[in-house]
Every structure is written in C-alpha cells, then in structure tokens.
ZAFI-59110 format. One record per atom (N, C-alpha, C): residue in one letter; residue number from 1; x, y, z; atom name. Coordinates in steps of 0.001 Angstrom, whole numbers, plus 500000, padded with zeros to 6 digits. Atoms other than C-alpha are relative to their C-alpha. Layout:
<nodes>
NODE resn resi   east  north     up name
NODE    A  NUM      X      Y      Z   CA
...
</nodes>
This chain:
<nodes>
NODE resn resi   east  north     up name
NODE    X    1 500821 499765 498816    N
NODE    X    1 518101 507329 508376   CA
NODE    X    1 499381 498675 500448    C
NODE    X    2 500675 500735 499248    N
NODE    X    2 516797 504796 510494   CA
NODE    X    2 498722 500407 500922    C
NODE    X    3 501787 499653 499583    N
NODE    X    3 512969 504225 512010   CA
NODE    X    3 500438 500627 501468    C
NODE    X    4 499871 499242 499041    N
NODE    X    4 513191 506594 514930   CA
NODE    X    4 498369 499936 501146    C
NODE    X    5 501381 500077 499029    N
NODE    X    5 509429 506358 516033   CA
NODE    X    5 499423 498838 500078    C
NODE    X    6 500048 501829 499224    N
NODE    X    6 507989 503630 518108   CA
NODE    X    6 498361 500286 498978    C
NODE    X    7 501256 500774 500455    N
NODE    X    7 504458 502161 516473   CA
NODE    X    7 499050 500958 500147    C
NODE    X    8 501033 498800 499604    N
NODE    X    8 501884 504716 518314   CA
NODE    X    8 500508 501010 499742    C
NODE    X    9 499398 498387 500527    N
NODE    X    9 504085 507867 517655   CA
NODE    X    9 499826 499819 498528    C
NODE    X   10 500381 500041 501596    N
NODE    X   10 504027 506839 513538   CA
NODE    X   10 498562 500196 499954    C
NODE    X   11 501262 499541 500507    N
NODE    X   11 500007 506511 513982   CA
NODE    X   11 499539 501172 500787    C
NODE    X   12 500441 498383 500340    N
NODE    X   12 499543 509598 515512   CA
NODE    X   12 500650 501319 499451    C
NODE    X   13 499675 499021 501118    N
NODE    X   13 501987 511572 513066   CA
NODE    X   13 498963 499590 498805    C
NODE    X   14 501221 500407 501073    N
NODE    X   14 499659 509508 510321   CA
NODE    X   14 498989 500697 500350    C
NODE    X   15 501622 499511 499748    N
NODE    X   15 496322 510421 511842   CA
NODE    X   15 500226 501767 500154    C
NODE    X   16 499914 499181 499898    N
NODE    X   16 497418 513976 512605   CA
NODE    X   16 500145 501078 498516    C
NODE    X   17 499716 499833 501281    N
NODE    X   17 499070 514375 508864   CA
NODE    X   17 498536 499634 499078    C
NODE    X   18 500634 500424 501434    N
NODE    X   18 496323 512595 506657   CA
NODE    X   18 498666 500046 500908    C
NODE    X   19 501307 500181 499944    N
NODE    X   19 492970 512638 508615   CA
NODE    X   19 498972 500637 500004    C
NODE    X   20 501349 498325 500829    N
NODE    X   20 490226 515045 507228   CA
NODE    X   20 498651 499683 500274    C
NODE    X   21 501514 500674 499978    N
NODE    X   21 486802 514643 508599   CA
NODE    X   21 499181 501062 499030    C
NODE    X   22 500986 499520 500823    N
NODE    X   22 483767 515672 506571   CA
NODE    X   22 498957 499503 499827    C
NODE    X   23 501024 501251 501000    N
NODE    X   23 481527 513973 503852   CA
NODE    X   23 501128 500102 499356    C
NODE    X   24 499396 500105 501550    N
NODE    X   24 483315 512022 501362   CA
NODE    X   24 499568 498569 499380    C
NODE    X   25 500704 501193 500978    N
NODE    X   25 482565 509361 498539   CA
NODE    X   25 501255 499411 499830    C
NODE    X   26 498937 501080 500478    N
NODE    X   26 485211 506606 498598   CA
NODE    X   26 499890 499422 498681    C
NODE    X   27 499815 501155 500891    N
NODE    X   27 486655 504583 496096   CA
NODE    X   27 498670 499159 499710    C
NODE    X   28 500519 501310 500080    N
NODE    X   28 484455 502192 496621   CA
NODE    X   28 498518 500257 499573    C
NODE    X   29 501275 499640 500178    N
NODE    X   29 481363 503894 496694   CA
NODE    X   29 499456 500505 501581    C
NODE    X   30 500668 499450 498340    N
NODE    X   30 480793 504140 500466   CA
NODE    X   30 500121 501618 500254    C
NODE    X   31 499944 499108 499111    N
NODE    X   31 480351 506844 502539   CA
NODE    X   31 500780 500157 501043    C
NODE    X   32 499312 500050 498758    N
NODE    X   32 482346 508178 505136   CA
NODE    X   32 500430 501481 500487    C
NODE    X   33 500275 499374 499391    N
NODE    X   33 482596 510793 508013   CA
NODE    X   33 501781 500538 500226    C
NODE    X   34 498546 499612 499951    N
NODE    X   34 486662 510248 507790   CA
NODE    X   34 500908 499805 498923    C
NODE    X   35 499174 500379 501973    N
NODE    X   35 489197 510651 504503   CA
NODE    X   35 501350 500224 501215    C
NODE    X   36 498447 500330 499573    N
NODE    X   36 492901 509344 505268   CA
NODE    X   36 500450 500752 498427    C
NODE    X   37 499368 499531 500887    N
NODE    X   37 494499 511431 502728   CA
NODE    X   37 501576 499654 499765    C
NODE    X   38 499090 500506 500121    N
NODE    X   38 497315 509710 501607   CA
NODE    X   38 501530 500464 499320    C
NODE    X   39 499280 499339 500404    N
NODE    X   39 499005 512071 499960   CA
NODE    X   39 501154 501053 501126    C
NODE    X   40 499535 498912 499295    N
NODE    X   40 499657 514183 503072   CA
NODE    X   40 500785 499100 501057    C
NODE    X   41 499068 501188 499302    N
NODE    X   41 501886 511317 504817   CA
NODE    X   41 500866 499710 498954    C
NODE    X   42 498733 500768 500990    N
NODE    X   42 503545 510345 501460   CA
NODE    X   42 500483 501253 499592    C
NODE    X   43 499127 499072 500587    N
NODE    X   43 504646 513812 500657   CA
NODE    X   43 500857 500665 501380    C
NODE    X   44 499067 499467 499194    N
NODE    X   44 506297 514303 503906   CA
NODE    X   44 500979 499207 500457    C
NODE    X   45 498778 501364 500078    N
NODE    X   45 509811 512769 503833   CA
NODE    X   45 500111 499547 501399    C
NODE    X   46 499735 500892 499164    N
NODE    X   46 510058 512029 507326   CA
NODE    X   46 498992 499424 500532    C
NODE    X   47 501585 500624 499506    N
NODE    X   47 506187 510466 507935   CA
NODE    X   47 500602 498606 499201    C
NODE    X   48 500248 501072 501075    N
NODE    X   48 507084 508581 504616   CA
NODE    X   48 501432 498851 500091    C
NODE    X   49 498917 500642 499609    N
NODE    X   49 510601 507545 506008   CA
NODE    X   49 499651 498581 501101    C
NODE    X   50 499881 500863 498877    N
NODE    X   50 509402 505929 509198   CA
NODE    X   50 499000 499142 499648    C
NODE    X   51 501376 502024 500781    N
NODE    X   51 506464 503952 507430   CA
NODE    X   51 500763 499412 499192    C
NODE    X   52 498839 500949 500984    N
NODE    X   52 508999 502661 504894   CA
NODE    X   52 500497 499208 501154    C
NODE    X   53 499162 500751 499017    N
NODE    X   53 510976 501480 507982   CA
NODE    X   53 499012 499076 500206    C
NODE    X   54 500872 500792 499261    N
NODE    X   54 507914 500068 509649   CA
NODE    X   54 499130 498979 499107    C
NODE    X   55 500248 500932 501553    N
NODE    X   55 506665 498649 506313   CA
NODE    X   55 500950 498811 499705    C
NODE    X   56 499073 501469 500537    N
NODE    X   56 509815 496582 505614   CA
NODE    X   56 500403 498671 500596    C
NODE    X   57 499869 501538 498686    N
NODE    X   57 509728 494699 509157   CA
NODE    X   57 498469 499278 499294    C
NODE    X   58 501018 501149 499959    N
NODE    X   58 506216 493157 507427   CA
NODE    X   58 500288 499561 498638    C
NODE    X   59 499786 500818 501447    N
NODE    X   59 507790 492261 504050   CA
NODE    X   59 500605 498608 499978    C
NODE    X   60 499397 501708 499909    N
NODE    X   60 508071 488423 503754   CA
NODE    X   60 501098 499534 499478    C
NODE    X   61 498834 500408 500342    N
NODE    X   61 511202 486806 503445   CA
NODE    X   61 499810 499250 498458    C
NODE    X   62 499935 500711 501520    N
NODE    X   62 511636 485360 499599   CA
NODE    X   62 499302 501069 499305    C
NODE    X   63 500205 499291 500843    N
NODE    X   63 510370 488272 498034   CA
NODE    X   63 500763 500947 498780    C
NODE    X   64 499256 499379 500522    N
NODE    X   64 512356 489649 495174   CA
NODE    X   64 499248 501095 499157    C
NODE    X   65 500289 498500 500395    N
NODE    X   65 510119 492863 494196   CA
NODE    X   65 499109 500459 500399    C
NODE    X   66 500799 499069 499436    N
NODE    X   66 508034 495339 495740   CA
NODE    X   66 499259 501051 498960    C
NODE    X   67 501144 499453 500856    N
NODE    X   67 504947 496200 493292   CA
NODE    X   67 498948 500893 501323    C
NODE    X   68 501098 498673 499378    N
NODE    X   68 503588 499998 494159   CA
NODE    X   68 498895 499924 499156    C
NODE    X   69 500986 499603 500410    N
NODE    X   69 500303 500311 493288   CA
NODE    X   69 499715 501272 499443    C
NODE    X   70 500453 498839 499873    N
NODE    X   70 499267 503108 491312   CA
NODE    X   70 498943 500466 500568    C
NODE    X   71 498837 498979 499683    N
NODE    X   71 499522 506133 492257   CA
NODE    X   71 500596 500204 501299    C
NODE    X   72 499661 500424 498900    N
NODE    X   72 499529 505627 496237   CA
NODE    X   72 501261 499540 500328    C
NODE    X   73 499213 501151 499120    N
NODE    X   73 501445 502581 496712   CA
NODE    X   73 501224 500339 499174    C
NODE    X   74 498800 499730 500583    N
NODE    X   74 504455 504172 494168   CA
NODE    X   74 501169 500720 500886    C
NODE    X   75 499126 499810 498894    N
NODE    X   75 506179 505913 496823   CA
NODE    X   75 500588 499707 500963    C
NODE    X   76 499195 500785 499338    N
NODE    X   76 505981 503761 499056   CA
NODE    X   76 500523 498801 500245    C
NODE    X   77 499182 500957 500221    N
NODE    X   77 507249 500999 497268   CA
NODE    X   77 501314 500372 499946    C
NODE    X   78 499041 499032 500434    N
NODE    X   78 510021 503327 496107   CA
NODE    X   78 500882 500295 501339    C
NODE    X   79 499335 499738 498997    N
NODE    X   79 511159 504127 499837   CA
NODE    X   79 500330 498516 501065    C
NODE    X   80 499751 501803 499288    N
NODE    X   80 510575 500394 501125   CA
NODE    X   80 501564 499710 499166    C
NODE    X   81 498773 500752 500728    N
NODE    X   81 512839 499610 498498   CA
NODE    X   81 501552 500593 500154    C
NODE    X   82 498638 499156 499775    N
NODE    X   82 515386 501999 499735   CA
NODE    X   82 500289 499761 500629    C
NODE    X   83 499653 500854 498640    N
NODE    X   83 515444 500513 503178   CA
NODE    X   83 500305 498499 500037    C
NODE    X   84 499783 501435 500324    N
NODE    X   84 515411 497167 501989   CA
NODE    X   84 500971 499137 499148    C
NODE    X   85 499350 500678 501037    N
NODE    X   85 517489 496583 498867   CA
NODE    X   85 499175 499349 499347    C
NODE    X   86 500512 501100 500701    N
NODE    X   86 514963 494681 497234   CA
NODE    X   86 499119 500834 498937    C
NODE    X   87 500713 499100 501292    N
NODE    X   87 513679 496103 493542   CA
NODE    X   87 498650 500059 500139    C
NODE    X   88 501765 499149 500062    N
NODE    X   88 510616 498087 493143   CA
NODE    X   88 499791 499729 498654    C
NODE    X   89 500496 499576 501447    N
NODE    X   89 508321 498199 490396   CA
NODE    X   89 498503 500464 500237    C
NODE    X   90 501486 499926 500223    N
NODE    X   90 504998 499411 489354   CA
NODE    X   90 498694 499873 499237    C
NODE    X   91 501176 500673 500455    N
NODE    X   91 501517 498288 488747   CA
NODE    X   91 498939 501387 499214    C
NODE    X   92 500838 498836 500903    N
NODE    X   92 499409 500686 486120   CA
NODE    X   92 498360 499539 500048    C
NODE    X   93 501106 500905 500067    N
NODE    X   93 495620 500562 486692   CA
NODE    X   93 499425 499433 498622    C
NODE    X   94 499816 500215 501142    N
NODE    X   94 495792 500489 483020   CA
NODE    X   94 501010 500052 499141    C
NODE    X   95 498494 499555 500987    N
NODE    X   95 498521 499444 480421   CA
NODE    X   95 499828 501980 499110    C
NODE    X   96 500106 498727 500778    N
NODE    X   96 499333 502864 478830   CA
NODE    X   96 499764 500045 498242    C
NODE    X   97 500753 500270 501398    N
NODE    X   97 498194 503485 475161   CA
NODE    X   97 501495 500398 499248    C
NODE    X   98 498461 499387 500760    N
NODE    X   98 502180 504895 473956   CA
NODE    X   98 501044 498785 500721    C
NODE    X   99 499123 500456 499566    N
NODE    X   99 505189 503932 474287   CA
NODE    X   99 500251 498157 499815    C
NODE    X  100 500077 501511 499197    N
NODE    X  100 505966 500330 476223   CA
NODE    X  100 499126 499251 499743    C
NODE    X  101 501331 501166 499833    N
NODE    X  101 502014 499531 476202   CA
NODE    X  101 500186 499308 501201    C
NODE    X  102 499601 501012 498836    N
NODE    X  102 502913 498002 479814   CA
NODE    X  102 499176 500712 500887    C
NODE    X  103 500940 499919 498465    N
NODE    X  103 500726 497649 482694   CA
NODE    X  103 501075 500117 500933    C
NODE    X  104 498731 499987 498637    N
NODE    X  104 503924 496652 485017   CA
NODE    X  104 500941 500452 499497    C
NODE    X  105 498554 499343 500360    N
NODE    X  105 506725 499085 485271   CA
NODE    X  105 501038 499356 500857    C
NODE    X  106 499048 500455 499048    N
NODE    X  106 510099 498495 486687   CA
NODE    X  106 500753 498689 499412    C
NODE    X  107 499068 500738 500063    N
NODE    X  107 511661 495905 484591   CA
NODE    X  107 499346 498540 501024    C
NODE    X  108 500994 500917 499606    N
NODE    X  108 509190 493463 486455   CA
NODE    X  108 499856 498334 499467    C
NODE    X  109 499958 501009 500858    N
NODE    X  109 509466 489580 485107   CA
NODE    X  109 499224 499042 500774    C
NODE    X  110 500849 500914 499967    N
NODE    X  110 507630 486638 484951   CA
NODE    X  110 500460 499305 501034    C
NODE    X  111 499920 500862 498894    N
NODE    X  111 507600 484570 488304   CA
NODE    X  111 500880 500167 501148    C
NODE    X  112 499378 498879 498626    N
NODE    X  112 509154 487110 490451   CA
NODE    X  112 498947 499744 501234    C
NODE    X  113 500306 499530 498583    N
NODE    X  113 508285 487267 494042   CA
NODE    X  113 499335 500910 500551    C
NODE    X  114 500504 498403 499787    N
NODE    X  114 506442 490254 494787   CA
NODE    X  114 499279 499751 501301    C
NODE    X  115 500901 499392 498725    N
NODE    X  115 504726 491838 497895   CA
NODE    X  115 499439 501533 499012    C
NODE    X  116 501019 499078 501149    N
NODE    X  116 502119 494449 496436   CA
NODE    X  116 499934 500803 501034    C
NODE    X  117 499961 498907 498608    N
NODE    X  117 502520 497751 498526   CA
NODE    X  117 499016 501202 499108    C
NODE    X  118 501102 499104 500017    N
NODE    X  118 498951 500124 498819   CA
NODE    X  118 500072 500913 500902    C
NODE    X  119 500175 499071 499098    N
NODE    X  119 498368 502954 500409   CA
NODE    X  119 498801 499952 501218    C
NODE    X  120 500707 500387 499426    N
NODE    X  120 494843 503058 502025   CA
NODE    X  120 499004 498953 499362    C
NODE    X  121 500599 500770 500656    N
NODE    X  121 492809 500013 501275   CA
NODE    X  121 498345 500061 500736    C
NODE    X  122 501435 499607 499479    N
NODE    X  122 488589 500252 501885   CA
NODE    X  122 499358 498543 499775    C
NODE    X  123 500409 501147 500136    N
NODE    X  123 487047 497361 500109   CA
NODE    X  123 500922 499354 499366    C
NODE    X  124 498900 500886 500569    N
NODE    X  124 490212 496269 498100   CA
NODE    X  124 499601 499851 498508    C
NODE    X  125 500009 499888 501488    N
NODE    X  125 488832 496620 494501   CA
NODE    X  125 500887 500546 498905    C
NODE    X  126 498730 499813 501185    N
NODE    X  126 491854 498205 492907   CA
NODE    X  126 501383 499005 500192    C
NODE    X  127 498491 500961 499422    N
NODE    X  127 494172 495844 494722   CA
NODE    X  127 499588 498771 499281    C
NODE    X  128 500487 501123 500632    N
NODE    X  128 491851 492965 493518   CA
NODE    X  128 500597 500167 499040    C
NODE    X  129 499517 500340 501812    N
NODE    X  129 492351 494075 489788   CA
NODE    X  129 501427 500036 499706    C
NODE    X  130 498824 500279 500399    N
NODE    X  130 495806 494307 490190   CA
NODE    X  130 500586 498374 500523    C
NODE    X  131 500180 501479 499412    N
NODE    X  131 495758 490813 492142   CA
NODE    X  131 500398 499086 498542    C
NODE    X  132 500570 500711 501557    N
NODE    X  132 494507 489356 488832   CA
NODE    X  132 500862 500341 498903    C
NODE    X  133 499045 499925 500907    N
NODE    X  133 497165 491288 486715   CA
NODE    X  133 501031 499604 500383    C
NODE    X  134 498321 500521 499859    N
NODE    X  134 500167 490298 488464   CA
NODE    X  134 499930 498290 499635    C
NODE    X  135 499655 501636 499958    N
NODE    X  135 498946 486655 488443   CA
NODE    X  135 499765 499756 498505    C
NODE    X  136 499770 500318 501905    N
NODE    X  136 498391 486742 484525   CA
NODE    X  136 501590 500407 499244    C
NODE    X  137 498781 499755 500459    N
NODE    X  137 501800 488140 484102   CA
NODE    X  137 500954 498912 501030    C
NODE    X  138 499043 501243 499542    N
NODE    X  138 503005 485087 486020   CA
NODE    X  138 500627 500081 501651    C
NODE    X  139 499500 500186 498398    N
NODE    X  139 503639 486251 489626   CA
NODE    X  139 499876 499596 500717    C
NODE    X  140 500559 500456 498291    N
NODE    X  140 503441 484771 492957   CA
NODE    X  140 500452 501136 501019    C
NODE    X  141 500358 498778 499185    N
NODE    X  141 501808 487025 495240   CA
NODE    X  141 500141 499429 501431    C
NODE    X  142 499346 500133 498101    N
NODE    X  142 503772 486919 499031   CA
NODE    X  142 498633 500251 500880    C
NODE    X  143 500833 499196 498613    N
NODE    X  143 501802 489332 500814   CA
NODE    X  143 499424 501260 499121    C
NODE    X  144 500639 498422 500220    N
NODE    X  144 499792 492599 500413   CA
NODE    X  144 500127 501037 500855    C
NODE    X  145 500006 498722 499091    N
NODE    X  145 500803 495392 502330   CA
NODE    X  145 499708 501755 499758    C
NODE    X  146 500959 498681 499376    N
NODE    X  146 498688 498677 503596   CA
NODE    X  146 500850 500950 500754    C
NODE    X  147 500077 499474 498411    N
NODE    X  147 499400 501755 505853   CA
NODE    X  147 498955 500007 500389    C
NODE    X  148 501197 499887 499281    N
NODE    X  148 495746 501783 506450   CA
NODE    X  148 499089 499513 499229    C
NODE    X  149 501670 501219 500549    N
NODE    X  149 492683 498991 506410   CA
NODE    X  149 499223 501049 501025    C
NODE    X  150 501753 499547 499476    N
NODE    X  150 489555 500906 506679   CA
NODE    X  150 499454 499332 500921    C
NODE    X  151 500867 501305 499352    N
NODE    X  151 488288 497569 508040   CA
NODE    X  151 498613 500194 499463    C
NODE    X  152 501197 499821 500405    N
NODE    X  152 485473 497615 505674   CA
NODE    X  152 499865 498606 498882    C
NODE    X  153 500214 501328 500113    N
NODE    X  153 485918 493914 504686   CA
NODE    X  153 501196 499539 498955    C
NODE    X  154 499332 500035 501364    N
NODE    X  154 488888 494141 502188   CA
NODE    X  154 500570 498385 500486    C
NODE    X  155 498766 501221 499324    N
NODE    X  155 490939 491264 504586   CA
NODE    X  155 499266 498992 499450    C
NODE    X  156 500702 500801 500149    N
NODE    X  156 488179 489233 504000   CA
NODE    X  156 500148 499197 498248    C
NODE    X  157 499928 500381 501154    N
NODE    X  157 488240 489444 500346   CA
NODE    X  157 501508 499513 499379    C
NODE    X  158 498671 500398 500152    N
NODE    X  158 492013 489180 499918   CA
NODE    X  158 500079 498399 500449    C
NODE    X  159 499789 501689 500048    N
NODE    X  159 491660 485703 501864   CA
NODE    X  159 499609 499819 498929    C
NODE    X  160 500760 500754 501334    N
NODE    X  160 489115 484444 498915   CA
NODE    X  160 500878 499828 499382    C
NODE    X  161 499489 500261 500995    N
NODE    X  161 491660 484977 496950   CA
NODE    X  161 501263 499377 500485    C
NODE    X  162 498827 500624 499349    N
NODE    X  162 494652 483371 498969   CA
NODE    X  162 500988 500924 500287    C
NODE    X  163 499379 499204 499829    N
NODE    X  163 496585 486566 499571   CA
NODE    X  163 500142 500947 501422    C
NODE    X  164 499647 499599 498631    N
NODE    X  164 498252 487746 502824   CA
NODE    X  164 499965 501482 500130    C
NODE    X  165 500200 498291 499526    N
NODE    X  165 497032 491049 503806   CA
NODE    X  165 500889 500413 501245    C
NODE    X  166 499221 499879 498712    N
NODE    X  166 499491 492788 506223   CA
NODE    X  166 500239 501680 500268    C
NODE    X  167 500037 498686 499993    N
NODE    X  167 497956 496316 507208   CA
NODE    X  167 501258 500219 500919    C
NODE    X  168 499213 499248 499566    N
NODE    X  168 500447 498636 508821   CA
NODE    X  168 499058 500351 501545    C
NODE    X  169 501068 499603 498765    N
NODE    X  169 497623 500032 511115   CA
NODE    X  169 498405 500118 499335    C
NODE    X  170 501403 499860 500448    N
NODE    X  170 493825 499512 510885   CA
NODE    X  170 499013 501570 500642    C
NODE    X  171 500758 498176 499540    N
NODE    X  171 491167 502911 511129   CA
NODE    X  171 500015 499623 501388    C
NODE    X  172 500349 500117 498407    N
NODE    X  172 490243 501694 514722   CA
NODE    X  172 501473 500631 501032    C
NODE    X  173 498748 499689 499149    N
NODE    X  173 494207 502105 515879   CA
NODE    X  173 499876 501483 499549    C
NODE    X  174 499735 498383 500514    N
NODE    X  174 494434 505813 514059   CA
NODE    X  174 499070 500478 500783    C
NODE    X  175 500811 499334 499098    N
NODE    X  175 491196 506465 515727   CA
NODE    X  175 500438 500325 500994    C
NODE    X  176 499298 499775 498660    N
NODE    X  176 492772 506333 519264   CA
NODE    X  176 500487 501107 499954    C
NODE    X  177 499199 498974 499846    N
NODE    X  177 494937 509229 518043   CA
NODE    X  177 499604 501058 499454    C
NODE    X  178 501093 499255 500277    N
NODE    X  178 492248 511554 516702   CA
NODE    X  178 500388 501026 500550    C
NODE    X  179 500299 498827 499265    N
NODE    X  179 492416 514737 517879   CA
NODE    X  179 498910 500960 500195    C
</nodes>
C-alpha cells in the first residue's frame, strides 16, 4: 500500500481517532484538557499505514536502524521499517531481569545509525533516557521522530542535547481538526 492521504486528511483521521478531551495527568506530570491516545491510531492498520508512509519521508538519509521506543514508538518503528527497508529495533525503558538482560532489542549494534521513532512526545523525558541509552551503547543519534509534539518544550530540550527532533504534526496543527 502506498500513502494515499495528503498531510491535513492524516491529521484529521489522527485527531478524530486518538483525541479524548477531559482531565488527564501526563507523563510528565502536567495537566491537560486534551489526551492523544496513541493507541487508537496505532491499532488501526490504515491510520498506522499512512503515518508510516508520512514518517519515512522525515527519516534522514544514512540511517541504518529505526529504534521504537517502548511501547508507543514499537509499531511504528515496525511499519516505518516496512515502507522503508531499513531494520527496526527496540528500546526497553528498562533492561529486562530474564532472559537476554537487554535494554535494546532487534539485534541492534554498536555504532549503528539510528533515528529513534516516539509516539506522542510532551516534555521528552522518556525519549531523554533513552537518548542517554543509545549513546552508552555506542550510537549516533540522526534524528528523533514524533507523530505528535505537545509543544510543551520537549524541541527545546532535544536541542541541549544535539538531537534533531522531527515531529510529524504539532498539537496546534491537530487542533485545527478538532471536532
């Protein structure tokens, strides 16, 4: 299958699929009046098809693996990597206590290429700590790619650390398509 929907038709199947108003307690700690449920875009194969598509036009050239974030960013490293050819793997927010003992799945090696694919990012604190594990296991980090920046300062912090943030669509664009 090929990407079939133009840019604004993907964010208002996104915003229509994943956007739940309420109260809710982020990640992060904030507050907020809107939850992007990320689950309800990544479990529908053709939402999760056409963001893969639209995902792989921002993956930087020289990258040889596409690190999903757990549990989010595993799918849709997993479908990037289906459109792309270029190996997936994944990032554990903790090595597991059996088995392997491995933080990074996927056959993953030292001084690989990677682009680090998240789902929704708020302030960027789980992306940070995986930031910090890929670069102790020896990686150079391309880019960071999002379907959705909160815009609640994560870009900011990703510069500090020298890492190319490259949302998909920020809350302000999904807003537009609100219903």
């Amino acid at each position: 299958m090929t990407k079939t929907l133009s840019r604004d038709e993907l964010a208002k199947k996104i915003s229509d699929a994943a956007r739940i108003t309420g109260e809710f307690t982020l990640r992060s700690g904030s507050k907020s009046t809107v939850y992007f449920d990320k689950y309800r875009f990544e479990s529908d194969p053709g939402i999760l098809t056409e963001i893969a598509h639209h995902l792989a036009e921002l993956v930087p050239e020289g990258t040889t693996r596409l690190v999903g974030l757990e549990m989010g960013g595993i799918p849709l490293a997993t479908a990037i990597s289906m459109v792309t050819g270029i190996k997936s793997g994944f990032c554990r927010k903790q090595a597991k206590k059996y088995g392997t003992c491995l933080r990074l799945e996927g056959g993953v090696e030292e001084g690989e290429s990677v682009t680090i694919i998240e789902d929704v990012i708020t302030s960027g604190g789980a992306a940070q700590d995986s930031i910090y594990a890929l670069r102790e296991q020896g990686m150079k980090i391309l880019a960071l790619l999002s379907v959705v920046d909160r815009e609640a300062g994560a870009h900011e912090e990703f510069e500090k650390l020298g890492v190319e943030y490259r949302p998909l669509f920020k809350r302000s664009e999904l807003d537009k398509h609100a219903e």
